[in-house]
C-alpha positions as CSV (number, residue, x, y, z in Angstrom):
1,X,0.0,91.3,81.4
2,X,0.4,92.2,77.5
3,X,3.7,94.5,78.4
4,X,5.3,91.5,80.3
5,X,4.8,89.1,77.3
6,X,6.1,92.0,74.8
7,X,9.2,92.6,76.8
8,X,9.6,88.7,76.8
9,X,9.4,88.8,72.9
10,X,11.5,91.6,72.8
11,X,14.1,89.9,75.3
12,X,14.0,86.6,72.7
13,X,14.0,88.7,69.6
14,X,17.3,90.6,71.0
15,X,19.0,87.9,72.1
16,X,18.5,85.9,68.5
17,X,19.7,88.8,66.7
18,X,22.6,89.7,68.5
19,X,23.5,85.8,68.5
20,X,23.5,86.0,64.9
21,X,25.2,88.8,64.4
22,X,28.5,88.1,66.5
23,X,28.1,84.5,64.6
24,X,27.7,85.9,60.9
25,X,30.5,88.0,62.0
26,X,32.8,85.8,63.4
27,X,32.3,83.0,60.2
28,X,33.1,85.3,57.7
29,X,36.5,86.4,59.7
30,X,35.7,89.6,60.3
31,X,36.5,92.0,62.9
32,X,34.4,94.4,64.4
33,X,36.1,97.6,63.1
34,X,35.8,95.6,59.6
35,X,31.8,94.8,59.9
36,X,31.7,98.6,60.5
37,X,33.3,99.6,57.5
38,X,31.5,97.5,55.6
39,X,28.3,98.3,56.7
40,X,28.3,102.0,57.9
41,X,27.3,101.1,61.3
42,X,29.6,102.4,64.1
43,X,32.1,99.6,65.8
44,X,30.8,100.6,69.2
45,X,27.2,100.0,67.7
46,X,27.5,96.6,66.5
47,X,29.4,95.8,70.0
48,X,26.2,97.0,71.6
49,X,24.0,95.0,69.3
50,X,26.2,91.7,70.0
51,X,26.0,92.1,73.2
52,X,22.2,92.5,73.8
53,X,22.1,95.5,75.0
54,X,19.9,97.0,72.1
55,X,18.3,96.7,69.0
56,X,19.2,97.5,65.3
57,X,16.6,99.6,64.0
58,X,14.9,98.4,60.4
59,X,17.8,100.5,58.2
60,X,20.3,99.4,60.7
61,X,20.0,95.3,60.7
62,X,19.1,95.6,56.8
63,X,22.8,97.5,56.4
64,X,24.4,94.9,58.8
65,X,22.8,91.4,57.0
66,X,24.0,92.8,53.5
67,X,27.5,93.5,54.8
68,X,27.6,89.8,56.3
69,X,26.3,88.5,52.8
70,X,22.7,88.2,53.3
71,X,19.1,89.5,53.0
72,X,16.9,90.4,55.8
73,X,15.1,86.6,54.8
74,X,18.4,84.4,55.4
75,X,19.4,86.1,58.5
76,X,16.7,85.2,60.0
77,X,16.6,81.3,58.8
78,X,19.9,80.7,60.9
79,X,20.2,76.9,61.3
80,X,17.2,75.7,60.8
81,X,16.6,72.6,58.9
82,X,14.5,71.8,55.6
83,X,11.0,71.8,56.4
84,X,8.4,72.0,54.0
85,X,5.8,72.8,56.5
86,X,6.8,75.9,58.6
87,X,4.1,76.6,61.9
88,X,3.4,80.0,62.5
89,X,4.4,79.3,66.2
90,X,8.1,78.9,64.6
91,X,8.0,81.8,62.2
92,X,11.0,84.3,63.6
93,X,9.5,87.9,64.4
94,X,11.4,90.9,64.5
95,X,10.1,94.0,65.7
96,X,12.0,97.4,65.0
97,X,12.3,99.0,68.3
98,X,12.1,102.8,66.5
99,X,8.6,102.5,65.1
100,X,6.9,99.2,65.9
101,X,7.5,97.9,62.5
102,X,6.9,94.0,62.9
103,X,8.5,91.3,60.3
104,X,7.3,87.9,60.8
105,X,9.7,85.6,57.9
106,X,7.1,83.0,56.8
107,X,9.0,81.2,54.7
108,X,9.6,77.7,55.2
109,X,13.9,78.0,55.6
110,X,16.6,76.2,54.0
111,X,14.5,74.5,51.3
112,X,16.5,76.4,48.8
113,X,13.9,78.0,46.6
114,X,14.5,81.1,45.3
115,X,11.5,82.7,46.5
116,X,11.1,84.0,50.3
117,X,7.5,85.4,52.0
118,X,7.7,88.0,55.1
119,X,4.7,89.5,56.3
120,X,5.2,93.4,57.5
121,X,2.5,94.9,59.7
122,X,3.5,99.0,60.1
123,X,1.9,100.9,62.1
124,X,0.1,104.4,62.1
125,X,1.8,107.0,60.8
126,X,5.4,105.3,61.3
127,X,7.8,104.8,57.9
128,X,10.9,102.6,57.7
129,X,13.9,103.6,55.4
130,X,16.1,101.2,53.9
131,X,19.2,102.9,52.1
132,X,20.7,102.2,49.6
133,X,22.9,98.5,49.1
134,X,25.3,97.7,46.5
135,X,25.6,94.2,47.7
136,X,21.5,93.8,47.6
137,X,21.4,94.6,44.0
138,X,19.4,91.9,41.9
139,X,17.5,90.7,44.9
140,X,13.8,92.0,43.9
141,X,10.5,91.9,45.9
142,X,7.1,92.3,45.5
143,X,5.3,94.1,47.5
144,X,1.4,92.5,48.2
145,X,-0.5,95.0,50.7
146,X,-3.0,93.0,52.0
147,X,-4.9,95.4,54.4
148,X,-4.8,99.1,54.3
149,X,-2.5,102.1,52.4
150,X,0.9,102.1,51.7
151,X,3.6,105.1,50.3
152,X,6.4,103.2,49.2
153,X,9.6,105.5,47.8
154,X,11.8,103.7,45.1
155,X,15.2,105.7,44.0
156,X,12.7,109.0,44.0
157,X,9.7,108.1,42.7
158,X,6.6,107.7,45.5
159,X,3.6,104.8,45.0
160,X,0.9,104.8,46.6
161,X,-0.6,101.3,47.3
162,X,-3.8,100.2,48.5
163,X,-5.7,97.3,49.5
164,X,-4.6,94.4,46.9
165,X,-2.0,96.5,45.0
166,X,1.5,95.1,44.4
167,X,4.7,96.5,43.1
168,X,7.7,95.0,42.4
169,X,11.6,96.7,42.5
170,X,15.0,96.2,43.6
171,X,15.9,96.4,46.9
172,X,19.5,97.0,46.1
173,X,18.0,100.5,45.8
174,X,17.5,102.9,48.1
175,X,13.6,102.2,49.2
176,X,11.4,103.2,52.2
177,X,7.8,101.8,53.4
178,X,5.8,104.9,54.7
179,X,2.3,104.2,56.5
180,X,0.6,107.8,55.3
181,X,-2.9,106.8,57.3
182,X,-4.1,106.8,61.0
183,X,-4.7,102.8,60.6
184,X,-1.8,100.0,60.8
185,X,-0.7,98.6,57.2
186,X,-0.4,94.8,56.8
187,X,1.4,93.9,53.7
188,X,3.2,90.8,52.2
189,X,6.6,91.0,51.0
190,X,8.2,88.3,48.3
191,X,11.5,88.5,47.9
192,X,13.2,86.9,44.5
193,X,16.8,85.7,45.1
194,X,18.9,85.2,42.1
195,X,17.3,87.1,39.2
196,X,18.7,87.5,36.0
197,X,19.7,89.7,33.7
């Protein structure tokens, strides 16, 4: 019964993203052999991912949304209208079919602050790896963990977060989330469009 309702999930999460992809594409005029240069990803992969017929990993969809002009955050708020409340029910969930990784974007969308909350739950053992993105630079996060241990790598330099730590960088730069311990990690991400200086 639980795998039938995760391949249902997965089934709507694939379909959304490849729907927004081919979109995001097609608004901003480009061509497939144009998203690929841009983003790194291989033309027959982003056909693939259009299509449905599977699903960008973490690094992947992170390298695809900056190439189409946005974050992780705004990809996943496609059309929706202002809402100050936002029910968890209609919070969108992607789960990175590599290592389990599961984004829920809490963030009431369109109200056009300047401030966006994900939660991240990672499972045992598993890291995700963003490279990376010139087009990313001056978006900043902070990273909350709200349950268990976390190794995050920024441009080198490795932090090890526990329970109620937080660090803040630029996701512009090359960055992974690595879960170091036999437990899942729940953390809270806060992303900061627009910052100065």
């Amino acid at each position: 019964m639980h795998s039938t309702i995760m391949e249902k999930i997965d089934t709507i999460i694939d379909s959304f993203t490849a729907e927004r992809v081919k979109a995001l594409r097609q608004a901003t005029g480009l061509t497939l052999d144009m998203l690929a240069e841009r983003s790194g990803v291989s033309r027959a992969m982003i056909s693939r991912i259009e299509r449905g017929e599977t699903s960008p990993t973490a690094a992947l969809l992170a390298r695809l949304a900056a190439a189409l002009g946005h974050s992780l955050s705004s990809f996943f708020a496609a059309g929706e209208a202002a809402e100050p409340f936002w029910p968890r029910k209609r919070q969108h969930v992607w789960i990175d079919p590599q290592t389990g990784y599961l984004r829920r974007a809490v963030s009431p969308p369109a109200t056009g602050s300047g401030v966006d909350l994900v939660e991240v739950f990672l499972p045992a053992g598993k890291q995700v790896q963003f490279p990376p993105q010139a087009s990313s630079r001056g978006l900043c996060q902070h990273v909350w963990v709200l349950q268990g241990e976390l190794m995050l790598d920024v441009a080198g330099v490795s932090h090890r977060l526990g329970t109620g730590d937080c660090l803040y960088h630029d996701i512009g730069i090359g960055h992974a989330f690595r879960n170091p311990t036999d437990k899942p990690v729940r953390y809270a991400v806060v992303l900061e469009h627009g910052r100065k200086g």
